[in-house]
Gaussian input, Z-matrix of N, CA and C with variables (Angstrom, degrees):
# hf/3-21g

backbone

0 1
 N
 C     1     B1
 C     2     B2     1     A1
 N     3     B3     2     A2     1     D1
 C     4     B4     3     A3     2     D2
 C     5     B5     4     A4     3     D3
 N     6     B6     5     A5     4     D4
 C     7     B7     6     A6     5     D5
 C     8     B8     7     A7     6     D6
 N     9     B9     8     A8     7     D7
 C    10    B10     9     A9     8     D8
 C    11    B11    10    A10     9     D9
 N    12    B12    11    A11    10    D10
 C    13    B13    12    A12    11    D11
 C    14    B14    13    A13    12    D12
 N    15    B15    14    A14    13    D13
 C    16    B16    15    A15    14    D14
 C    17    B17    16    A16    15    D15
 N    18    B18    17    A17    16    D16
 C    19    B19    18    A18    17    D17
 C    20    B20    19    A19    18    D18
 N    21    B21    20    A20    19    D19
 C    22    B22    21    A21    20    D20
 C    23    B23    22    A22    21    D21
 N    24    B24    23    A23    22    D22
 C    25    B25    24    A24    23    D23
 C    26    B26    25    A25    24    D24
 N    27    B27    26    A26    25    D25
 C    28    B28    27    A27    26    D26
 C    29    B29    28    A28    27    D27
 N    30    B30    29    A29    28    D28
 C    31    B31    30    A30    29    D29
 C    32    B32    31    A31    30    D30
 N    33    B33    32    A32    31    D31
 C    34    B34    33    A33    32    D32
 C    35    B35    34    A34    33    D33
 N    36    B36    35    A35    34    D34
 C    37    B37    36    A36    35    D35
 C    38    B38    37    A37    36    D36
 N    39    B39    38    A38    37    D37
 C    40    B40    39    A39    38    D38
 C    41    B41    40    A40    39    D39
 N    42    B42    41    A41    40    D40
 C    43    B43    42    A42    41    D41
 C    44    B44    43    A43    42    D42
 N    45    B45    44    A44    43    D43
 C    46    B46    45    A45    44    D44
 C    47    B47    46    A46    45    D45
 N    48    B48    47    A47    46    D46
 C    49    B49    48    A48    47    D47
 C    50    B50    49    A49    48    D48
 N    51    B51    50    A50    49    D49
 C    52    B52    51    A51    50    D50
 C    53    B53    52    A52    51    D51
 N    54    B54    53    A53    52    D52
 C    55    B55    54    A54    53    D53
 C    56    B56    55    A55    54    D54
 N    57    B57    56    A56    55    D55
 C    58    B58    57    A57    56    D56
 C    59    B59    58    A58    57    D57
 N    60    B60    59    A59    58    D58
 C    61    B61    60    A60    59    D59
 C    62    B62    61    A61    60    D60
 N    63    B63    62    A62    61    D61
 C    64    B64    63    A63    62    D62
 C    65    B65    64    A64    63    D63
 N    66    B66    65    A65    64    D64
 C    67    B67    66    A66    65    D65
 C    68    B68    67    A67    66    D66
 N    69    B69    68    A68    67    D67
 C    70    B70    69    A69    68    D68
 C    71    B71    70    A70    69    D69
 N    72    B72    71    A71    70    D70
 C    73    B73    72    A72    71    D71
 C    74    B74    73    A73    72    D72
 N    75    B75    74    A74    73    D73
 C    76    B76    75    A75    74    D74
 C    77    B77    76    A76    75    D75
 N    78    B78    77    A77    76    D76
 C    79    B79    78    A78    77    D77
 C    80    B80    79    A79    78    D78
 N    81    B81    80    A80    79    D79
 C    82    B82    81    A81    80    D80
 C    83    B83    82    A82    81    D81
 N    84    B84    83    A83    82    D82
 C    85    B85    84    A84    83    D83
 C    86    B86    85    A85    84    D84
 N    87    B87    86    A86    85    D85
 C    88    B88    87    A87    86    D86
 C    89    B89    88    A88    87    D87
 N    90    B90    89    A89    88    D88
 C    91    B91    90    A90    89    D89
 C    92    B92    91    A91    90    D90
 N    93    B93    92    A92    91    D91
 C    94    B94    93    A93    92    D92
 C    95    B95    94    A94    93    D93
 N    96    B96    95    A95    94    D94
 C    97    B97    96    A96    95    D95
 C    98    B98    97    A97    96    D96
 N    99    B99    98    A98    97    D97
 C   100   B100    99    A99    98    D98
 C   101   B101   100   A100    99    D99
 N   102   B102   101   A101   100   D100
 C   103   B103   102   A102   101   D101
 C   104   B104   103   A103   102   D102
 N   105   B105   104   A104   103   D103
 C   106   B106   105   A105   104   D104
 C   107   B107   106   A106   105   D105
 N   108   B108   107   A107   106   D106
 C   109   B109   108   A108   107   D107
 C   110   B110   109   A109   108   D108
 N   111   B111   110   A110   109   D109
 C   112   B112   111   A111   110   D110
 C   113   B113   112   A112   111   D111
 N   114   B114   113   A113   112   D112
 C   115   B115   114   A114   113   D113
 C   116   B116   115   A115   114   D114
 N   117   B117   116   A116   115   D115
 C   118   B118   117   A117   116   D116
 C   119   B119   118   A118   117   D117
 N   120   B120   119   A119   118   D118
 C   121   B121   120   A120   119   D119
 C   122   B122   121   A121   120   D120
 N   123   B123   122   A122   121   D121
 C   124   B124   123   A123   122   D122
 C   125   B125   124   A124   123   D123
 N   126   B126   125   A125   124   D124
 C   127   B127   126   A126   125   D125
 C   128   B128   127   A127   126   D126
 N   129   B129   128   A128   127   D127
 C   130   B130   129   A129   128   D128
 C   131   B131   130   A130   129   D129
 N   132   B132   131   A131   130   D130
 C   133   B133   132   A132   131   D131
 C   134   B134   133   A133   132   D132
 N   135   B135   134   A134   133   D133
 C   136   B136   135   A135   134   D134
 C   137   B137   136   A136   135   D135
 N   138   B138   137   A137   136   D136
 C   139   B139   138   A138   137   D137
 C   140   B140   139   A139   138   D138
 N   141   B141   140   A140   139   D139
 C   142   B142   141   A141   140   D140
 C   143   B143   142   A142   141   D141
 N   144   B144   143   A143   142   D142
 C   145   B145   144   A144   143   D143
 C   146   B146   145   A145   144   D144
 N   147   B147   146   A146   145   D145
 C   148   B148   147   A147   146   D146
 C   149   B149   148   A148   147   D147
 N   150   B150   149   A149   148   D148
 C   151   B151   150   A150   149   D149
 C   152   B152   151   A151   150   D150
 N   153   B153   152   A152   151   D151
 C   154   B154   153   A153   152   D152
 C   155   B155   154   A154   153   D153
 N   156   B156   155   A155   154   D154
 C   157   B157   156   A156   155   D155
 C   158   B158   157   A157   156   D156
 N   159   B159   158   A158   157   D157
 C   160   B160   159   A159   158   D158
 C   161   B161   160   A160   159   D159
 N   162   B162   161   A161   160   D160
 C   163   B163   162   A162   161   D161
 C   164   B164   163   A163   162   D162
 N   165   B165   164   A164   163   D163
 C   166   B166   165   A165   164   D164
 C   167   B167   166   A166   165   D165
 N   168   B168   167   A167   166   D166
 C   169   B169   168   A168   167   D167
 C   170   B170   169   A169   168   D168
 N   171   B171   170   A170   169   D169
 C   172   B172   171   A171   170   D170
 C   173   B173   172   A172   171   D171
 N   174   B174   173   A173   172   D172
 C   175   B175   174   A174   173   D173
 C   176   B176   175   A175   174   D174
 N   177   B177   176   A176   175   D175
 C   178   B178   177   A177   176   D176
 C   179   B179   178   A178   177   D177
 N   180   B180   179   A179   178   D178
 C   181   B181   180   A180   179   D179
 C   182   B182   181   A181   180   D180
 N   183   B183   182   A182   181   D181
 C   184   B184   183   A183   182   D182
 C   185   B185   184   A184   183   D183
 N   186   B186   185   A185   184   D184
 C   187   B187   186   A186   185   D185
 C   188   B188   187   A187   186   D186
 N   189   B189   188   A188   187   D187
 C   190   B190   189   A189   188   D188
 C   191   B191   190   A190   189   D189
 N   192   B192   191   A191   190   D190
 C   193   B193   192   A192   191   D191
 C   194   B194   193   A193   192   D192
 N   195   B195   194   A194   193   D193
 C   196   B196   195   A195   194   D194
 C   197   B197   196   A196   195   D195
 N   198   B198   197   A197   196   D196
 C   199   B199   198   A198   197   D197
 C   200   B200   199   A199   198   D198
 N   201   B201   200   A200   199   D199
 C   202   B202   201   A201   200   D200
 C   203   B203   202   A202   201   D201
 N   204   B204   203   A203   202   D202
 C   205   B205   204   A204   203   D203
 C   206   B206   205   A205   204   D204
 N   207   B207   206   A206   205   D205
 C   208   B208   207   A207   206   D206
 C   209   B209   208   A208   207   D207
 N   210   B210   209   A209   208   D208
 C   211   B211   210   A210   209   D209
 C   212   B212   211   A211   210   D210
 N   213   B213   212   A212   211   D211
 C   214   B214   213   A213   212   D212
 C   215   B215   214   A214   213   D213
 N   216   B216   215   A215   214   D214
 C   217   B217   216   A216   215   D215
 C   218   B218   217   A217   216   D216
 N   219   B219   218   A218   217   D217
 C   220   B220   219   A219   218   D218
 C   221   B221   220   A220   219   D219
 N   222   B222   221   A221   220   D220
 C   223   B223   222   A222   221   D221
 C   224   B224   223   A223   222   D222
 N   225   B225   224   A224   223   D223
 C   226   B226   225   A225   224   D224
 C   227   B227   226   A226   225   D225
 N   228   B228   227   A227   226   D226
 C   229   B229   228   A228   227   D227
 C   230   B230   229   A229   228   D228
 N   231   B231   230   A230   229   D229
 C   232   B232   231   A231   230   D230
 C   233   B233   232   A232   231   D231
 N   234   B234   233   A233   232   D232
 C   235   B235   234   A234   233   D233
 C   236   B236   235   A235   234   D234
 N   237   B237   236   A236   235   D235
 C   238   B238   237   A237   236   D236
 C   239   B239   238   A238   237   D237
 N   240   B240   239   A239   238   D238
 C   241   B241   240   A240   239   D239
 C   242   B242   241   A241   240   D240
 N   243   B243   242   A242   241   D241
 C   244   B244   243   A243   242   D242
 C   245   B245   244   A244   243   D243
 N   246   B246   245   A245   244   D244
 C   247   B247   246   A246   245   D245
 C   248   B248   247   A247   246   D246
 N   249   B249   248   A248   247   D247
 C   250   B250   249   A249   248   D248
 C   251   B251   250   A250   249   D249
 N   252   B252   251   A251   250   D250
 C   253   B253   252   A252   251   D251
 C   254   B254   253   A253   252   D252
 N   255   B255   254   A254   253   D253
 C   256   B256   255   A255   254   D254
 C   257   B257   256   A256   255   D255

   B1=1.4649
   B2=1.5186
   B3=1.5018
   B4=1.7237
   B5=2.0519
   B6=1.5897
   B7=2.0594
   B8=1.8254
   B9=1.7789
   B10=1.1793
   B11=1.5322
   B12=1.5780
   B13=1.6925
   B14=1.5857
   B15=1.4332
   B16=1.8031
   B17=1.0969
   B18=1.6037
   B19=1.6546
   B20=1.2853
   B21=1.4562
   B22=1.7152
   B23=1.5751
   B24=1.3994
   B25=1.2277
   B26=0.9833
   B27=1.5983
   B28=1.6961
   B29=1.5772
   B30=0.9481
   B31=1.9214
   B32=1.0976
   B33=1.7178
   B34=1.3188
   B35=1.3011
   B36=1.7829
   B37=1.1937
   B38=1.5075
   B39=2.0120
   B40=1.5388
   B41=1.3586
   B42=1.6049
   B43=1.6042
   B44=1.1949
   B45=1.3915
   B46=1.4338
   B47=1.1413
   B48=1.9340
   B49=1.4900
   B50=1.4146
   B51=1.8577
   B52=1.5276
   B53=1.4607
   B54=1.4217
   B55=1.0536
   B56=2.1926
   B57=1.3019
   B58=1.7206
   B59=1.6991
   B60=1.1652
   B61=2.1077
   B62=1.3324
   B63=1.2228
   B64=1.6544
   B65=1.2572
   B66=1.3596
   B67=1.7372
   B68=1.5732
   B69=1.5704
   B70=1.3294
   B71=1.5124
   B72=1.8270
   B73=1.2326
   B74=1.2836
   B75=1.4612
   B76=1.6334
   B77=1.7804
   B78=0.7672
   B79=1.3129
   B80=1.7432
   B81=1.3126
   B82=1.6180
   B83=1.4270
   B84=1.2850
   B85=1.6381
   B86=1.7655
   B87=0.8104
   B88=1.5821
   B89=1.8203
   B90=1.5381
   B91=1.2211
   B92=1.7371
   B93=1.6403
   B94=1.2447
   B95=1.7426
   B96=0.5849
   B97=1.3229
   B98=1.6553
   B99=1.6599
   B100=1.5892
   B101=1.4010
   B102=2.0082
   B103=1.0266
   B104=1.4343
   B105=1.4656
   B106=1.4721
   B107=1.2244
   B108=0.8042
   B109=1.9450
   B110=1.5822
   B111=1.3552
   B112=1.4448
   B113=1.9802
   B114=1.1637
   B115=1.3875
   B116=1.4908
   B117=1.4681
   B118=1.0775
   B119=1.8412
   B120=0.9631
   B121=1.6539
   B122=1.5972
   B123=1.3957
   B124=2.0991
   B125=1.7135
   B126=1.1257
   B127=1.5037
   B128=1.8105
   B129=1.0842
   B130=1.3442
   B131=1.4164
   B132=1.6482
   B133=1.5183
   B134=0.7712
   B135=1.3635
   B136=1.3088
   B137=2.0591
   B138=0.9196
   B139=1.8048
   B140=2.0330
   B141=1.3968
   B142=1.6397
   B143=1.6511
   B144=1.7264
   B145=2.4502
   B146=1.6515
   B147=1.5953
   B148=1.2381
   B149=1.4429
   B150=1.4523
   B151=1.3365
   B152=1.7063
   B153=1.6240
   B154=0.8427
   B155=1.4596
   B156=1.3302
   B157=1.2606
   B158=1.6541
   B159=1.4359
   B160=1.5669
   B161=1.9350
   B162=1.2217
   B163=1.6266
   B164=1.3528
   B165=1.5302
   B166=1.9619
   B167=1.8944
   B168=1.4236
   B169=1.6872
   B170=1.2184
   B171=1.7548
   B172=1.7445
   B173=1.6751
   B174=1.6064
   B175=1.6225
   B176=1.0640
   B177=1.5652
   B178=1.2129
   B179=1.8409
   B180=1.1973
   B181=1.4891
   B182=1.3313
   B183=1.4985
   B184=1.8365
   B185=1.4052
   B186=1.4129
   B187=1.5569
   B188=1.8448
   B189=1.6084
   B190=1.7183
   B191=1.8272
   B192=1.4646
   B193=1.6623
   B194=1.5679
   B195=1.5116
   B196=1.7748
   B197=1.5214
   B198=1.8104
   B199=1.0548
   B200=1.7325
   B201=1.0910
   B202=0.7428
   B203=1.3721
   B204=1.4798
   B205=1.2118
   B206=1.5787
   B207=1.4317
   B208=1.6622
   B209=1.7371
   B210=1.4166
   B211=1.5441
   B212=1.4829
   B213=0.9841
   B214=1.3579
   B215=1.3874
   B216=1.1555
   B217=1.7914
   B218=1.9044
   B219=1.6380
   B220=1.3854
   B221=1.4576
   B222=1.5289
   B223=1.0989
   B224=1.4913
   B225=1.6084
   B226=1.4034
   B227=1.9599
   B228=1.3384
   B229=1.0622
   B230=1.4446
   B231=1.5068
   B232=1.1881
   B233=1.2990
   B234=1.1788
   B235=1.5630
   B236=1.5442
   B237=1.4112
   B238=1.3681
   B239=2.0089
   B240=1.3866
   B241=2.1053
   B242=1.8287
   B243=1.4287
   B244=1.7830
   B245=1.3932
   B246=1.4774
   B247=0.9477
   B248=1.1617
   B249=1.1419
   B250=1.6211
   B251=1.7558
   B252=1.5804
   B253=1.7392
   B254=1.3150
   B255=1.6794
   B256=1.4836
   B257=1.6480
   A1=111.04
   A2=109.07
   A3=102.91
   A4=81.07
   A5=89.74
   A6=97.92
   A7=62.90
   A8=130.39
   A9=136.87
   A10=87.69
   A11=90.50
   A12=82.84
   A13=96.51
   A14=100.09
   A15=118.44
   A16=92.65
   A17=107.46
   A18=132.07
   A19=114.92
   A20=124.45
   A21=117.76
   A22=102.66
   A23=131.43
   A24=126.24
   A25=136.73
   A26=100.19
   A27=113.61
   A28=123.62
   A29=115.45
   A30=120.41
   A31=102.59
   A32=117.38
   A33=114.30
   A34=122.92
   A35=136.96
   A36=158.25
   A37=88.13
   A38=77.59
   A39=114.34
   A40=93.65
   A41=118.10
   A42=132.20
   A43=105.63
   A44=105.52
   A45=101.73
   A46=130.56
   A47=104.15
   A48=99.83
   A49=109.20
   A50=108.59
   A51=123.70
   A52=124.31
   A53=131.85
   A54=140.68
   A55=99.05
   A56=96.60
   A57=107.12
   A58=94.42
   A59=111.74
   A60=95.76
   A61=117.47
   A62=109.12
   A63=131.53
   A64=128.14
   A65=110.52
   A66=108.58
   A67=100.22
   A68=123.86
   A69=136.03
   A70=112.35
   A71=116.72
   A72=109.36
   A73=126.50
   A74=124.99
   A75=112.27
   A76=109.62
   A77=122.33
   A78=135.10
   A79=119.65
   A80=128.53
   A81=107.55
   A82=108.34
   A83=110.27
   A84=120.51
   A85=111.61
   A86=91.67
   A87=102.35
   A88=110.31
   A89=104.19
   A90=130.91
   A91=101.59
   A92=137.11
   A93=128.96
   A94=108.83
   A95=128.02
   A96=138.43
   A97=117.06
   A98=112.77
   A99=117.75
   A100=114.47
   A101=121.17
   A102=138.58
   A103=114.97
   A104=109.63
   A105=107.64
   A106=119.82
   A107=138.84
   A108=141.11
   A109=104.09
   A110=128.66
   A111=122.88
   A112=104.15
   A113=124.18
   A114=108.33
   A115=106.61
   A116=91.62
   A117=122.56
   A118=117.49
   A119=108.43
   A120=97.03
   A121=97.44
   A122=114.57
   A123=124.66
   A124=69.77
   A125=151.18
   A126=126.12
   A127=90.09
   A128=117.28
   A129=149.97
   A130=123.87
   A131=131.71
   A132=136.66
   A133=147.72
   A134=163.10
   A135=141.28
   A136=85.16
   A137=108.98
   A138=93.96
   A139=102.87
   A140=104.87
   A141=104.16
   A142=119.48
   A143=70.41
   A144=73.32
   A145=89.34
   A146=92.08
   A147=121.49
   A148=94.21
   A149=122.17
   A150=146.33
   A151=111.87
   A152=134.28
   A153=96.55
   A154=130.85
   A155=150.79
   A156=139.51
   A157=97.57
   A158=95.31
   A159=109.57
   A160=112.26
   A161=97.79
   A162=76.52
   A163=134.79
   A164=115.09
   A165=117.44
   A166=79.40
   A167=124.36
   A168=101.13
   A169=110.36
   A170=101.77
   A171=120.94
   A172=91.97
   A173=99.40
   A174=110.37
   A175=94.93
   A176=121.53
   A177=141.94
   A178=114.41
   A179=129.95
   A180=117.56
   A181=78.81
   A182=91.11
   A183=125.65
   A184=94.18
   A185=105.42
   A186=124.02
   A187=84.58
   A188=92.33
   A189=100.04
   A190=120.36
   A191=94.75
   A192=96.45
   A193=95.72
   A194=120.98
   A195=123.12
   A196=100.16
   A197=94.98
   A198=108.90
   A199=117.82
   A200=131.06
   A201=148.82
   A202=140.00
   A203=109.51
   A204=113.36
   A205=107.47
   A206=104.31
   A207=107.87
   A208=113.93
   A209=110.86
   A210=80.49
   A211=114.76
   A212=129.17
   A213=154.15
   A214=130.77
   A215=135.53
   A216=144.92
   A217=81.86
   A218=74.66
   A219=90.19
   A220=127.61
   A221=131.79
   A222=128.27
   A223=133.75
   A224=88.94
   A225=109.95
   A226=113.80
   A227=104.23
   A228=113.95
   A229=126.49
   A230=135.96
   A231=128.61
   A232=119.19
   A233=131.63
   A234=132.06
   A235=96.79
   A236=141.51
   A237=133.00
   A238=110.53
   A239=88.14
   A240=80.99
   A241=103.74
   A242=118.95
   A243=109.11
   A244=120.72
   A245=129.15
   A246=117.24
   A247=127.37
   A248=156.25
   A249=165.41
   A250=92.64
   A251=97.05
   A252=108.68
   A253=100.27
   A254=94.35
   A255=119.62
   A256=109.53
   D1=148.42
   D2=-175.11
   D3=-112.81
   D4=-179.92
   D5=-148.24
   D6=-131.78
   D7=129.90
   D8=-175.64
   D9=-161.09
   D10=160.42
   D11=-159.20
   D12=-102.00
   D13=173.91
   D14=-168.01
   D15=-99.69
   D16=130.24
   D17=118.25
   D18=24.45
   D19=125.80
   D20=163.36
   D21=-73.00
   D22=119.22
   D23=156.84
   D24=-113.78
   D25=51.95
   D26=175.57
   D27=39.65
   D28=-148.35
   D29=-154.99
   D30=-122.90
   D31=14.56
   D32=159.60
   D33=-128.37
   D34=7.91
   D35=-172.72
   D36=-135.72
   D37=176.06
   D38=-170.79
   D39=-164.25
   D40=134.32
   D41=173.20
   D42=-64.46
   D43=135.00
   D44=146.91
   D45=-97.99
   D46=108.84
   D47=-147.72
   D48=-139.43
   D49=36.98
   D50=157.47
   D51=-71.50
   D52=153.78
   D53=-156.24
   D54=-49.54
   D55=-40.52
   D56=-172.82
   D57=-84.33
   D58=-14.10
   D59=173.83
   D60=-64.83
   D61=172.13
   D62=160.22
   D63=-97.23
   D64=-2.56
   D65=168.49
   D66=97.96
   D67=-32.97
   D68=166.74
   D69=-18.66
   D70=148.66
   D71=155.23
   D72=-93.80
   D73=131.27
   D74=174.78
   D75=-77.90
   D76=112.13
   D77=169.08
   D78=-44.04
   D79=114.58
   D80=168.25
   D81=-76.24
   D82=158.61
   D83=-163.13
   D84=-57.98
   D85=125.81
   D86=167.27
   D87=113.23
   D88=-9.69
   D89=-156.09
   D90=-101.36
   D91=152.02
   D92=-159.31
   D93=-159.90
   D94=-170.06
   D95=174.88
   D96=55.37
   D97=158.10
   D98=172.98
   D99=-12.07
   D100=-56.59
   D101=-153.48
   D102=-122.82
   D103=19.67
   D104=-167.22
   D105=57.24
   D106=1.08
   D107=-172.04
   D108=-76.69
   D109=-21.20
   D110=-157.62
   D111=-114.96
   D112=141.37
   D113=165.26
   D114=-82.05
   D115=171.22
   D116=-174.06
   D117=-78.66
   D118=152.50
   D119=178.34
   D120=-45.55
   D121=151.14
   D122=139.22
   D123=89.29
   D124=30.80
   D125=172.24
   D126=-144.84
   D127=158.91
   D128=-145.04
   D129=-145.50
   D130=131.32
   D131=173.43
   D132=23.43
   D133=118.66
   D134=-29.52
   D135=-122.53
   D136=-0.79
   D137=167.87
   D138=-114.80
   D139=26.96
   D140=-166.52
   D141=8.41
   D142=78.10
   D143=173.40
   D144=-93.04
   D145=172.78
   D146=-167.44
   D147=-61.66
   D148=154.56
   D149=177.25
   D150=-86.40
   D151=126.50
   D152=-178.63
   D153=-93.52
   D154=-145.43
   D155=-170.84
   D156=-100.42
   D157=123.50
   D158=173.93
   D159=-103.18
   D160=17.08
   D161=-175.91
   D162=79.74
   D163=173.84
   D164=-165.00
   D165=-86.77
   D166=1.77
   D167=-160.93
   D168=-160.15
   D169=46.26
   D170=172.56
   D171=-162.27
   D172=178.17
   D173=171.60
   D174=-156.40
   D175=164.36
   D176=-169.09
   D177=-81.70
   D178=141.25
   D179=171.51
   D180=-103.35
   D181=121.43
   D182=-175.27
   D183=-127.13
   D184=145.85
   D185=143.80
   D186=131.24
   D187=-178.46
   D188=-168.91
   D189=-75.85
   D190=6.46
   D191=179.31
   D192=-112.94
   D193=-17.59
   D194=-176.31
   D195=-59.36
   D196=156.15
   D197=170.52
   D198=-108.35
   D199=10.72
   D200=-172.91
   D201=77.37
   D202=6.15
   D203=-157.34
   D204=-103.36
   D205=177.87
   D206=-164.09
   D207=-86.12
   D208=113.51
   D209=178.47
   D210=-116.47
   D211=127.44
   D212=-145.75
   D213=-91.74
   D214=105.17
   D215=-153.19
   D216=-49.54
   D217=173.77
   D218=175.43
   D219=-78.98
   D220=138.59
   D221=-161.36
   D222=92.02
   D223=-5.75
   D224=-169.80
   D225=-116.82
   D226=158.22
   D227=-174.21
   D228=-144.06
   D229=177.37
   D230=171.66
   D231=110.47
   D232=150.43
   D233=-179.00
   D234=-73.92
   D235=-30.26
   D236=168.64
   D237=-104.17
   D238=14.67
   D239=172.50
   D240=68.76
   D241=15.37
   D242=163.71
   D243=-98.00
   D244=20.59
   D245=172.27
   D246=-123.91
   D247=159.75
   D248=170.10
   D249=-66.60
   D250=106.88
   D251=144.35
   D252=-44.26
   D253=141.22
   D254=162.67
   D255=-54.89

């Protein structure tokens, strides 16, 4: 094995950077990308907390600019997307 140095992985990872690693970042949960910088799908703004449950007939505004909230197919309504628009 050759010893090459790790990746910056920001303030939310850690290399894996034992003799058996790949130099890879491990991501803390909720956390995504090369460098950790990006959330993860279903997680949300600038500390990516968990997304909450939108239902078979909404989705989450995810990622590090989302606000978290549910946004909801058409016809649909509700802070979790279960109800019939008026």
């Amino acid at each position: 094995p050759s010893c090459t140095s790790c990746p910056a992985c920001g303030a939310h990872g850690a290399c894996n950077d034992t003799l058996t690693g790949d130099g890879s970042c491990v991501c803390d949960g909720g956390w995504s990308g090369s460098s950790c910088d990006s959330c993860s799908p279903f997680y949300f703004g600038p500390s990516c907390t968990s997304c909450p449950a939108c239902g078979a007939h909404g989705a989450c505004n995810d990622t590090l600019t989302g606000d978290g909230s549910c946004v909801c197919d058409g016809g649909w309504s509700g802070s979790s997307c279960d109800s019939c628009s008026p």
